[in-house]
mmCIF file of the N, C-alpha and C atoms, coordinates in Angstrom:
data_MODEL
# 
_entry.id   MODEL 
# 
loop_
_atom_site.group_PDB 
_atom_site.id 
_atom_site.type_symbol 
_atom_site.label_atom_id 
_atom_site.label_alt_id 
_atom_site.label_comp_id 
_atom_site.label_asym_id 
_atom_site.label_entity_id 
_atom_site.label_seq_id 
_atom_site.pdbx_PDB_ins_code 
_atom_site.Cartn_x 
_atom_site.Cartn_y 
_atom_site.Cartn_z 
_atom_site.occupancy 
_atom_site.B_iso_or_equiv 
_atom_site.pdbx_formal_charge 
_atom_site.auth_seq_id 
_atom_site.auth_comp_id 
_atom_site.auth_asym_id 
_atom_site.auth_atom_id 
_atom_site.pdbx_PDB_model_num 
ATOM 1   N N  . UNK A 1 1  ? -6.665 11.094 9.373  1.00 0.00 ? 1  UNK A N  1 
ATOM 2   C CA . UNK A 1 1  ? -5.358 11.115 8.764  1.00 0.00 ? 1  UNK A CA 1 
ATOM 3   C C  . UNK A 1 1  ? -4.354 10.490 9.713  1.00 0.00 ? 1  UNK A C  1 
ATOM 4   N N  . UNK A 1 2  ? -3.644 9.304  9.386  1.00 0.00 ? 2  UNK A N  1 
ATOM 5   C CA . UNK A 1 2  ? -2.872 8.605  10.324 1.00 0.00 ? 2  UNK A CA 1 
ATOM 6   C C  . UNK A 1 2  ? -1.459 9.215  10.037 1.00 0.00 ? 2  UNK A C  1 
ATOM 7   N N  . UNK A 1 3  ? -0.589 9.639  10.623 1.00 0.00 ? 3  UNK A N  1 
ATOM 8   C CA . UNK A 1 3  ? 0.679  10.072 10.538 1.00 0.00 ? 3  UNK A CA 1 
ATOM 9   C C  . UNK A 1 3  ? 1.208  8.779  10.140 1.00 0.00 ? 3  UNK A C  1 
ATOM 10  N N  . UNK A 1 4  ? 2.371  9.362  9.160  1.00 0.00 ? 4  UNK A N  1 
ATOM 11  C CA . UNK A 1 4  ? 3.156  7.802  8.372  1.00 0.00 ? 4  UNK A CA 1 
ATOM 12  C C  . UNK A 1 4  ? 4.546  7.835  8.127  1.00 0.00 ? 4  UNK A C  1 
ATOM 13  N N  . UNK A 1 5  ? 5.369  7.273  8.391  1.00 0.00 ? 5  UNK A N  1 
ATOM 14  C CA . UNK A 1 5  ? 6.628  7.479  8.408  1.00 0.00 ? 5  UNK A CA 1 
ATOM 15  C C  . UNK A 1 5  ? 6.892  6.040  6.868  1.00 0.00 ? 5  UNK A C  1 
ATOM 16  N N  . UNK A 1 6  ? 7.863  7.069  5.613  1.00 0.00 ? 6  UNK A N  1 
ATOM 17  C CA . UNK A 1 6  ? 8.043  5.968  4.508  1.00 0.00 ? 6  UNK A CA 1 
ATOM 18  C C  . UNK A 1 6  ? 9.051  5.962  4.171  1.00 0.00 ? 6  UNK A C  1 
ATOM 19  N N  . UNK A 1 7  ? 9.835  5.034  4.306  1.00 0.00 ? 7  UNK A N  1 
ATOM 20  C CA . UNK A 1 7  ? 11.053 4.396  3.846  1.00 0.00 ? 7  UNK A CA 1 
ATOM 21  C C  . UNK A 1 7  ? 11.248 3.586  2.521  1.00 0.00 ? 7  UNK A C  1 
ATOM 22  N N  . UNK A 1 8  ? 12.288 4.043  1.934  1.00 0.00 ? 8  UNK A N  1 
ATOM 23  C CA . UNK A 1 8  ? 11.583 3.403  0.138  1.00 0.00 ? 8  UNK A CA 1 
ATOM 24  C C  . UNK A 1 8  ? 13.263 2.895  -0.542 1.00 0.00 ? 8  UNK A C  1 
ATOM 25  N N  . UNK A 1 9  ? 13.392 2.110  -0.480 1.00 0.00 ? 9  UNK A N  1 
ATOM 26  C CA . UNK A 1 9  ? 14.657 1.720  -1.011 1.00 0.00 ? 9  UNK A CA 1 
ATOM 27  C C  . UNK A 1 9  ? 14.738 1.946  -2.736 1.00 0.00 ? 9  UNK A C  1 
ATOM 28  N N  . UNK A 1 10 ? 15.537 2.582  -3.383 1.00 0.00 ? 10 UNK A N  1 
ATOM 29  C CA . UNK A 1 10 ? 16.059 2.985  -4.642 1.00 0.00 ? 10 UNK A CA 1 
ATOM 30  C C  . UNK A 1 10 ? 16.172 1.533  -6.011 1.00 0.00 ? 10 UNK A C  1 
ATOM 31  N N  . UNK A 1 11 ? 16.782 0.671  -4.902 1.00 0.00 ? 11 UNK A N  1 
ATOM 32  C CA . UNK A 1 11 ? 16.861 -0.848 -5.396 1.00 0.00 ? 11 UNK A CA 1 
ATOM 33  C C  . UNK A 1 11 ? 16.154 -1.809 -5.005 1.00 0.00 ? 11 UNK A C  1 
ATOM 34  N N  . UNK A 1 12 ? 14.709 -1.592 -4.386 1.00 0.00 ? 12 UNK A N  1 
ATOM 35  C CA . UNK A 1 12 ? 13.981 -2.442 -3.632 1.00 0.00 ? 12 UNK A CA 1 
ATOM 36  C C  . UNK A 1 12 ? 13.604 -3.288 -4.851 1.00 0.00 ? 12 UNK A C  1 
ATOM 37  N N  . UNK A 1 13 ? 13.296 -4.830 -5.001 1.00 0.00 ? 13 UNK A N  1 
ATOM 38  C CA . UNK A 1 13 ? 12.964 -5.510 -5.858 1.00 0.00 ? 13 UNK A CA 1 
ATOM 39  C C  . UNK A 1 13 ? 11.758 -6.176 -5.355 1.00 0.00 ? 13 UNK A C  1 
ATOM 40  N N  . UNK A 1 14 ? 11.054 -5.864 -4.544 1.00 0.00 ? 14 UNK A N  1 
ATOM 41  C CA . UNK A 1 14 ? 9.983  -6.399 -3.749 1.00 0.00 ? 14 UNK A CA 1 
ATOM 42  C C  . UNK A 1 14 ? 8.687  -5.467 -3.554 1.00 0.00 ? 14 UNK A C  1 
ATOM 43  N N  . UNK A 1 15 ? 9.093  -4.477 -3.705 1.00 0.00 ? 15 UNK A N  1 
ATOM 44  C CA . UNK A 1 15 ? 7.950  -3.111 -3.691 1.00 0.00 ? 15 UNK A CA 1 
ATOM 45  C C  . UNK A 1 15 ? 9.192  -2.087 -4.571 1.00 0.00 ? 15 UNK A C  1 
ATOM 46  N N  . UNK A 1 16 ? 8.050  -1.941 -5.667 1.00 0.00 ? 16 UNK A N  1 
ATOM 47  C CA . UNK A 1 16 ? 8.743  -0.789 -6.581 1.00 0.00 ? 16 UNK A CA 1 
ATOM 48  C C  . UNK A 1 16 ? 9.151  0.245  -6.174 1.00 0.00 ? 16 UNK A C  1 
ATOM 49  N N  . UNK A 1 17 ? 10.371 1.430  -6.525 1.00 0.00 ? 17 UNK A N  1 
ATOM 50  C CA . UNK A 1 17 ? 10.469 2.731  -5.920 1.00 0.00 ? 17 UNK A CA 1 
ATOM 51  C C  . UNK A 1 17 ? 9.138  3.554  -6.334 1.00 0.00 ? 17 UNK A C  1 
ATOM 52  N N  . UNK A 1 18 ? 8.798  2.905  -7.532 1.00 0.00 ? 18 UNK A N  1 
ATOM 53  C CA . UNK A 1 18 ? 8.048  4.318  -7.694 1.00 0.00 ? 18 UNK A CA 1 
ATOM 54  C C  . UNK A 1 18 ? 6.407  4.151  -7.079 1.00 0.00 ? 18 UNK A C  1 
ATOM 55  N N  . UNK A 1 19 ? 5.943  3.267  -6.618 1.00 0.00 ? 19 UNK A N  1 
ATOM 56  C CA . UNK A 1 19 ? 5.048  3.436  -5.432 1.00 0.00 ? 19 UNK A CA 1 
ATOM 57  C C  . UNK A 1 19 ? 5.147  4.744  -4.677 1.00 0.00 ? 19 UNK A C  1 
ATOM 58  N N  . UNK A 1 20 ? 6.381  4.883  -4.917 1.00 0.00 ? 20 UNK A N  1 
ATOM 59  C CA . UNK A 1 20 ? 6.432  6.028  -3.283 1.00 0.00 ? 20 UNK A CA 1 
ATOM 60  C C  . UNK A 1 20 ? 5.710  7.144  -4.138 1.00 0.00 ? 20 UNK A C  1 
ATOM 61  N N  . UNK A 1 21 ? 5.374  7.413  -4.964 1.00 0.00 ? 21 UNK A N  1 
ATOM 62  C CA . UNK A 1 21 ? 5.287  8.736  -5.598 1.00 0.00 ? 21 UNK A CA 1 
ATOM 63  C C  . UNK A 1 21 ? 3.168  8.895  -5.890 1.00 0.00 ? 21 UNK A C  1 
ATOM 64  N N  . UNK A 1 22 ? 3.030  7.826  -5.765 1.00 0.00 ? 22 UNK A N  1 
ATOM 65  C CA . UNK A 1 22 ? 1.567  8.022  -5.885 1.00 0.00 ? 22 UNK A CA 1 
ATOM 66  C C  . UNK A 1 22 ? 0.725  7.606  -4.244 1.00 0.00 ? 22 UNK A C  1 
ATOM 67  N N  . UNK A 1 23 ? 1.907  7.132  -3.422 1.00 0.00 ? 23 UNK A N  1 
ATOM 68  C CA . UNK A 1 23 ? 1.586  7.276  -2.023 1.00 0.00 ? 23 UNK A CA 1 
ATOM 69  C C  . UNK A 1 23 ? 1.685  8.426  -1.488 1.00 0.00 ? 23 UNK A C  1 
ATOM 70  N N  . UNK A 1 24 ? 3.075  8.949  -2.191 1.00 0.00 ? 24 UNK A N  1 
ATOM 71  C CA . UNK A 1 24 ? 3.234  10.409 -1.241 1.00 0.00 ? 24 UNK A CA 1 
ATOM 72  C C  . UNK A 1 24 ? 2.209  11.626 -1.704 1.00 0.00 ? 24 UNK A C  1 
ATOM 73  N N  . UNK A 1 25 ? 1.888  11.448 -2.959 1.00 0.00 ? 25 UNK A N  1 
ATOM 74  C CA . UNK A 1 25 ? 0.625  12.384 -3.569 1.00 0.00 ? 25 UNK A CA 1 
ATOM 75  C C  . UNK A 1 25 ? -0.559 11.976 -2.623 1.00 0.00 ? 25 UNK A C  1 
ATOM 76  N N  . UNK A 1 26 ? -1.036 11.320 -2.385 1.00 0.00 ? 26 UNK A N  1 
ATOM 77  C CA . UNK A 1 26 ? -2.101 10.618 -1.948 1.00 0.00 ? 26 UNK A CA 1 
ATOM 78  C C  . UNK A 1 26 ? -2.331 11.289 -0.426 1.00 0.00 ? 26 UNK A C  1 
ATOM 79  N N  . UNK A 1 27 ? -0.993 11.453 0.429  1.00 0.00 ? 27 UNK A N  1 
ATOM 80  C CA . UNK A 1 27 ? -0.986 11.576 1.906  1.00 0.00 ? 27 UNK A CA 1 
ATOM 81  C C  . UNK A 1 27 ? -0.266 13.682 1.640  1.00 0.00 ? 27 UNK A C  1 
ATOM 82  N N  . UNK A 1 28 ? -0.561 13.968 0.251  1.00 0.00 ? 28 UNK A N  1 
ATOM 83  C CA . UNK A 1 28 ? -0.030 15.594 0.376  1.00 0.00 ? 28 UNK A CA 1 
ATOM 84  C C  . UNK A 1 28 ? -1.527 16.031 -0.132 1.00 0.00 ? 28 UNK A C  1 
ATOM 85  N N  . UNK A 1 29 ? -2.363 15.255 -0.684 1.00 0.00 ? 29 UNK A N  1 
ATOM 86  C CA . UNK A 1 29 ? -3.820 15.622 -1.037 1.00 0.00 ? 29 UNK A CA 1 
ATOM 87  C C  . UNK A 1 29 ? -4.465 15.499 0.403  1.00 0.00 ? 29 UNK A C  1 
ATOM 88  N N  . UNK A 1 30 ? -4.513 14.657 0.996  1.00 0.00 ? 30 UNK A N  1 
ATOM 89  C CA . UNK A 1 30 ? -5.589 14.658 2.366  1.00 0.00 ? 30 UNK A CA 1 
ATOM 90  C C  . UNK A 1 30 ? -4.687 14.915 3.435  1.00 0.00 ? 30 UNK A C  1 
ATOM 91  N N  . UNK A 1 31 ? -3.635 15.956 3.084  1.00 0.00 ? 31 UNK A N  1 
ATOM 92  C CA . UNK A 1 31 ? -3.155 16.672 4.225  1.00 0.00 ? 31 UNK A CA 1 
ATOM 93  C C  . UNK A 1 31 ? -2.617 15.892 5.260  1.00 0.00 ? 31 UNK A C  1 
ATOM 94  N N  . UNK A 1 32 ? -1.866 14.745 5.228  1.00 0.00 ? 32 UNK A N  1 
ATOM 95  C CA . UNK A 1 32 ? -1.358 14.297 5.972  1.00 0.00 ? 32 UNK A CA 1 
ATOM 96  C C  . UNK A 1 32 ? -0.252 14.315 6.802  1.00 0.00 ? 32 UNK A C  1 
ATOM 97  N N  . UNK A 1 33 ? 0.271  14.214 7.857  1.00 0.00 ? 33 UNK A N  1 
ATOM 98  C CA . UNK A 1 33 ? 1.750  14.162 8.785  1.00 0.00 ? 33 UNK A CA 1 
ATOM 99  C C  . UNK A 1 33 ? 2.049  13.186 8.057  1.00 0.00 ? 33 UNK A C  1 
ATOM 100 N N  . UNK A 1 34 ? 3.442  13.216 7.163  1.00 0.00 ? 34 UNK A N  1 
ATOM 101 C CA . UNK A 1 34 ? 4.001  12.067 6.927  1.00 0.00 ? 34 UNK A CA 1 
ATOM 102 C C  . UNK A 1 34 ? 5.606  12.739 6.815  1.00 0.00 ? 34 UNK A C  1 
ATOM 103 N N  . UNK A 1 35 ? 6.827  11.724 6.983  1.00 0.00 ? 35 UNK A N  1 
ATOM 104 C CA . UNK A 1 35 ? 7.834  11.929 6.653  1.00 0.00 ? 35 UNK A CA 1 
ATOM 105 C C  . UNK A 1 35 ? 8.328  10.942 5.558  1.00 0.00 ? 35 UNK A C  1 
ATOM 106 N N  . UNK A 1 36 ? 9.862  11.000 4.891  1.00 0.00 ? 36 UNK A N  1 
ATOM 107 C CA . UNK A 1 36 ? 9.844  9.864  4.076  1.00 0.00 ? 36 UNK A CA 1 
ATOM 108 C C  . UNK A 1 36 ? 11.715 10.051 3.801  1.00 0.00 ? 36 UNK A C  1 
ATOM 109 N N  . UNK A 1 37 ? 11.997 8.851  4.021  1.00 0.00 ? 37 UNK A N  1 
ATOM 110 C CA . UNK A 1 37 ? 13.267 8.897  3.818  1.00 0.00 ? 37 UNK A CA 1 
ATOM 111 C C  . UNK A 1 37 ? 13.686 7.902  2.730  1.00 0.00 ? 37 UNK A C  1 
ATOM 112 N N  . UNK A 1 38 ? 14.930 8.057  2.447  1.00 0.00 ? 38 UNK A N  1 
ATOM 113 C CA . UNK A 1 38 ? 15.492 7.341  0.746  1.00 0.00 ? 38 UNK A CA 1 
ATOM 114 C C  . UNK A 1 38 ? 16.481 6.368  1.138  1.00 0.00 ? 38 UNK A C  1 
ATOM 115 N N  . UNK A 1 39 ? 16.620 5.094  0.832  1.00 0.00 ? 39 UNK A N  1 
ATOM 116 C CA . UNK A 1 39 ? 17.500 4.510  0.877  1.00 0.00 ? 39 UNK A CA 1 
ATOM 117 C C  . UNK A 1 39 ? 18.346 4.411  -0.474 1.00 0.00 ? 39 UNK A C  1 
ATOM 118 N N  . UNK A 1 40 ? 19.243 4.729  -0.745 1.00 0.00 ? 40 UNK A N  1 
ATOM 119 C CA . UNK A 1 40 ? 19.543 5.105  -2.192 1.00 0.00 ? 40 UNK A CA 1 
ATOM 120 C C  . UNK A 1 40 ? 20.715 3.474  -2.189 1.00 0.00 ? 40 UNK A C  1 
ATOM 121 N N  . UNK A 1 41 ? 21.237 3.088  -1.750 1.00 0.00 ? 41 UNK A N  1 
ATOM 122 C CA . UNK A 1 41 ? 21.367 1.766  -2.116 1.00 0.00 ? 41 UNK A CA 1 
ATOM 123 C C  . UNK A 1 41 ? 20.949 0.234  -1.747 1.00 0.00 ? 41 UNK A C  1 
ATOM 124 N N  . UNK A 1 42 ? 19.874 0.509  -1.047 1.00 0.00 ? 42 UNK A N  1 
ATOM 125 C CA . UNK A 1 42 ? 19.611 -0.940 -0.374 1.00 0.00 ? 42 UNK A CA 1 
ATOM 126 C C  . UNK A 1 42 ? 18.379 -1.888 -1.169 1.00 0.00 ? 42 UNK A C  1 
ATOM 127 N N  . UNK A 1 43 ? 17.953 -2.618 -0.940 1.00 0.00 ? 43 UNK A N  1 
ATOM 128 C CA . UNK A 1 43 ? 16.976 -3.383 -1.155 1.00 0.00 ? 43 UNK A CA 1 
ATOM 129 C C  . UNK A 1 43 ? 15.920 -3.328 -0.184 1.00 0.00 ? 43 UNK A C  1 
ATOM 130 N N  . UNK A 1 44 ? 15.069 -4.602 -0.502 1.00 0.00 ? 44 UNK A N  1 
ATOM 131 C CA . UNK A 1 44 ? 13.757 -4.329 0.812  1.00 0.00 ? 44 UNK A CA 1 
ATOM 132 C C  . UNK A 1 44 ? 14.204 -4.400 1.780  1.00 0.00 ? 44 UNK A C  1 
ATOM 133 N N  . UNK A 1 45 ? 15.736 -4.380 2.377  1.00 0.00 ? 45 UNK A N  1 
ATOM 134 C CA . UNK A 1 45 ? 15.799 -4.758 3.523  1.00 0.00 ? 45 UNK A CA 1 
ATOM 135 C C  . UNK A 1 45 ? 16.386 -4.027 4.226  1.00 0.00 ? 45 UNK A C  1 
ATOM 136 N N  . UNK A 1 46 ? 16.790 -2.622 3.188  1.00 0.00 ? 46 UNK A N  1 
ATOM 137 C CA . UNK A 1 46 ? 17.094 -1.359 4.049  1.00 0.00 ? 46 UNK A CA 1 
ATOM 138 C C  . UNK A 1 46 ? 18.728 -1.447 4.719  1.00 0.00 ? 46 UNK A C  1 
ATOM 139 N N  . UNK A 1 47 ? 19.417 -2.547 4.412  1.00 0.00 ? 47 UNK A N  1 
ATOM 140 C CA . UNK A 1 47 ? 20.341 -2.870 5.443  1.00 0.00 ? 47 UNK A CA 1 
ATOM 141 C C  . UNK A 1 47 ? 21.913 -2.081 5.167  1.00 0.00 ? 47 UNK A C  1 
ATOM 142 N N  . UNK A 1 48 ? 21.725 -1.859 3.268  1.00 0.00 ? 48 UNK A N  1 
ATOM 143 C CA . UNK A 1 48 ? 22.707 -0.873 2.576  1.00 0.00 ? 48 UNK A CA 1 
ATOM 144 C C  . UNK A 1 48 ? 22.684 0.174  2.717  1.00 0.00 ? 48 UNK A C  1 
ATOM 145 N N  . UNK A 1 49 ? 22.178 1.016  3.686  1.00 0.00 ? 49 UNK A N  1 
ATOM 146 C CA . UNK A 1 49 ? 22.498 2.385  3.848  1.00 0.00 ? 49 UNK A CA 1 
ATOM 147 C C  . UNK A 1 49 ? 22.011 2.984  5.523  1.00 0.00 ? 49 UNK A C  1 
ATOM 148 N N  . UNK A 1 50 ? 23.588 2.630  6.063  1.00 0.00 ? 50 UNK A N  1 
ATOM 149 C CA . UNK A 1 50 ? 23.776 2.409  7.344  1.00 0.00 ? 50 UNK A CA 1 
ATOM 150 C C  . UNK A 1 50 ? 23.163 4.508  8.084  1.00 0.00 ? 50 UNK A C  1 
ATOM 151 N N  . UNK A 1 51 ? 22.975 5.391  7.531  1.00 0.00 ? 51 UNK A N  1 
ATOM 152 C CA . UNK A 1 51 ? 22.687 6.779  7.650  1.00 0.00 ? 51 UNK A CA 1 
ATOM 153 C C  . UNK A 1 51 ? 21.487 6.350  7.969  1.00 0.00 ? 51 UNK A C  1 
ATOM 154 N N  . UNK A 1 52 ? 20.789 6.561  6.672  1.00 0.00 ? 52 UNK A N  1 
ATOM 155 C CA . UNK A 1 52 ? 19.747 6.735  6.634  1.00 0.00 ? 52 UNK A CA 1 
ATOM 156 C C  . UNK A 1 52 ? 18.468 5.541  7.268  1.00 0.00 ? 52 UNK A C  1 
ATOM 157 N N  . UNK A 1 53 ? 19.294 4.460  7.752  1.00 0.00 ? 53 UNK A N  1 
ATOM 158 C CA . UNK A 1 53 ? 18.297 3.140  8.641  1.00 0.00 ? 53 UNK A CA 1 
ATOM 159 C C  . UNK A 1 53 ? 18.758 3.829  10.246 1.00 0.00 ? 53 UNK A C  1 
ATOM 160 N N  . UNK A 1 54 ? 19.672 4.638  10.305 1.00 0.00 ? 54 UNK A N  1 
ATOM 161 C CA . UNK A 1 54 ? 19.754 5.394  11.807 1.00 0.00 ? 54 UNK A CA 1 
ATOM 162 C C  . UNK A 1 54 ? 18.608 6.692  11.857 1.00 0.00 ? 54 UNK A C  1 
ATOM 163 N N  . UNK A 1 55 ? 18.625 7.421  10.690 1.00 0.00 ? 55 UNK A N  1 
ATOM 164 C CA . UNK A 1 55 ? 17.551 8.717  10.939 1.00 0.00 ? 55 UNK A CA 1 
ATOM 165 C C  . UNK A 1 55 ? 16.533 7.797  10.933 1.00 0.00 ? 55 UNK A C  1 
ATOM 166 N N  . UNK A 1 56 ? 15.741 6.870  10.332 1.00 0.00 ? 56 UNK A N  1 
ATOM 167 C CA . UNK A 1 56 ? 14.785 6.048  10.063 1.00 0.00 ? 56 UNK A CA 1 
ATOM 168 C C  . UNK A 1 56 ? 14.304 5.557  11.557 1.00 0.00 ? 56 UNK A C  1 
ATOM 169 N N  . UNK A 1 57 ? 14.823 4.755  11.817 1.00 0.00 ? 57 UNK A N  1 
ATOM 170 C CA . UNK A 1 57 ? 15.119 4.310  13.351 1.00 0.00 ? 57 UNK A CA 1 
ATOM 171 C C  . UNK A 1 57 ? 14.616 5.330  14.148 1.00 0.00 ? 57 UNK A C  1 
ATOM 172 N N  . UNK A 1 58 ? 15.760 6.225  14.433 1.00 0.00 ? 58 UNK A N  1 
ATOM 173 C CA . UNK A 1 58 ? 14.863 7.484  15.062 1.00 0.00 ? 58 UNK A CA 1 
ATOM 174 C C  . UNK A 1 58 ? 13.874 8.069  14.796 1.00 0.00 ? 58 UNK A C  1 
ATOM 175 N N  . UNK A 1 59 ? 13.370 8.900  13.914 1.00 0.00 ? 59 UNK A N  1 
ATOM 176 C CA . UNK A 1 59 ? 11.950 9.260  13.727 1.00 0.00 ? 59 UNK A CA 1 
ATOM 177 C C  . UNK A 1 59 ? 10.855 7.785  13.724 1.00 0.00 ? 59 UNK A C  1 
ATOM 178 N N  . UNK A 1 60 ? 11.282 6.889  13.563 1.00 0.00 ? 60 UNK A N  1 
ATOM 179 C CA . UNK A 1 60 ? 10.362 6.007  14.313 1.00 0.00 ? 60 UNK A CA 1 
ATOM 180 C C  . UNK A 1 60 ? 9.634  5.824  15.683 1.00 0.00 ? 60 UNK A C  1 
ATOM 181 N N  . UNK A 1 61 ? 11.027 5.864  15.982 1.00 0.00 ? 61 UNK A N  1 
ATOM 182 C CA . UNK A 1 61 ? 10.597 6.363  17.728 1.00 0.00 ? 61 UNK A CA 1 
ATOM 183 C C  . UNK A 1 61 ? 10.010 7.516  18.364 1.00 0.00 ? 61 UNK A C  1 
ATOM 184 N N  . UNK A 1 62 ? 10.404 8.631  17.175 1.00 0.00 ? 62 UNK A N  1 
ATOM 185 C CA . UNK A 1 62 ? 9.637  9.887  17.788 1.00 0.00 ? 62 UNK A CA 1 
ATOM 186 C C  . UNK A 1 62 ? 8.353  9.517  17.242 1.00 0.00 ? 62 UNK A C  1 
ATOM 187 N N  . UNK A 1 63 ? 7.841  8.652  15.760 1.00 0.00 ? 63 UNK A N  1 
ATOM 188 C CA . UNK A 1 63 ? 6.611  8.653  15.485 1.00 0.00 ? 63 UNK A CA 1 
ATOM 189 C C  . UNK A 1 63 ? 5.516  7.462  16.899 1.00 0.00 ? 63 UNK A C  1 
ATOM 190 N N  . UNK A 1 64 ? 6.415  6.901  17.406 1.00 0.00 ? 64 UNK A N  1 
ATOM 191 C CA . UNK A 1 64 ? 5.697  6.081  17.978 1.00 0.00 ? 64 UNK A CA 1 
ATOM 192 C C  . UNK A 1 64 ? 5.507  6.684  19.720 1.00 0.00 ? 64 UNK A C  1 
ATOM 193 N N  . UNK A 1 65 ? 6.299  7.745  20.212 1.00 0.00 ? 65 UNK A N  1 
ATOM 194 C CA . UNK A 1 65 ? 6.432  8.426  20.971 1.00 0.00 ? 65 UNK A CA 1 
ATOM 195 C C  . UNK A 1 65 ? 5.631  9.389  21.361 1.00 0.00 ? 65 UNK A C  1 
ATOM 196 N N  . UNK A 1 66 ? 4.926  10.189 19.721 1.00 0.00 ? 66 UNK A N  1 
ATOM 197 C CA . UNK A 1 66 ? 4.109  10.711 19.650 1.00 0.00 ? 66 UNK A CA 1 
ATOM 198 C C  . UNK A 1 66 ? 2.374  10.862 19.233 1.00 0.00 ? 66 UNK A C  1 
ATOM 199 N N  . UNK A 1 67 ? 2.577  9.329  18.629 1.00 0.00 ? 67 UNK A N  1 
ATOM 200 C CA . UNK A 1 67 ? 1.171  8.876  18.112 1.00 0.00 ? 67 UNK A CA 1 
ATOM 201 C C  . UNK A 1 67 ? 1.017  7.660  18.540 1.00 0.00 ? 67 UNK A C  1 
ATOM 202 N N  . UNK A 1 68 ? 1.129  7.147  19.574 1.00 0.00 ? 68 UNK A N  1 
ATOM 203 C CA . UNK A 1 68 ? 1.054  5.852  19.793 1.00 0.00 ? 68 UNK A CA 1 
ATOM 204 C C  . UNK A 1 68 ? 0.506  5.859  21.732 1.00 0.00 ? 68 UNK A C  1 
# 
């Protein structure tokens, strides 16, 4: 089980939102470490929602801090 950190933009036009929902089933069936945060206005590029690309950012670093 690889720990996974998922970021999912609301308006992404490049990867659907609703991916996230049969990924996140997928990693709550085989018991996985995962976190997952919402970009509720950005696109694939995450760049519209200046909060949540800072918590993102950080638990990145703790994911790479701690599994890497």
């Amino acid at each position: 089980k690889i720990p996974t950190l998922l970021g999912f933009a609301v308006k992404d036009t490049t990867v659907p939102y609703g991916n996230k929902t049969s990924i996140e089933n997928k990693l709550k069936e085989v018991k996985a470490t995962y976190d997952f945060i919402e970009f509720p206005n950005s696109n694939h590029d995450l760049t519209l929602d200046i909060l949540e690309k800072a918590d993102y950012d950080t638990l990145l670093l703790r994911y790479c801090q701690k599994y890497l």
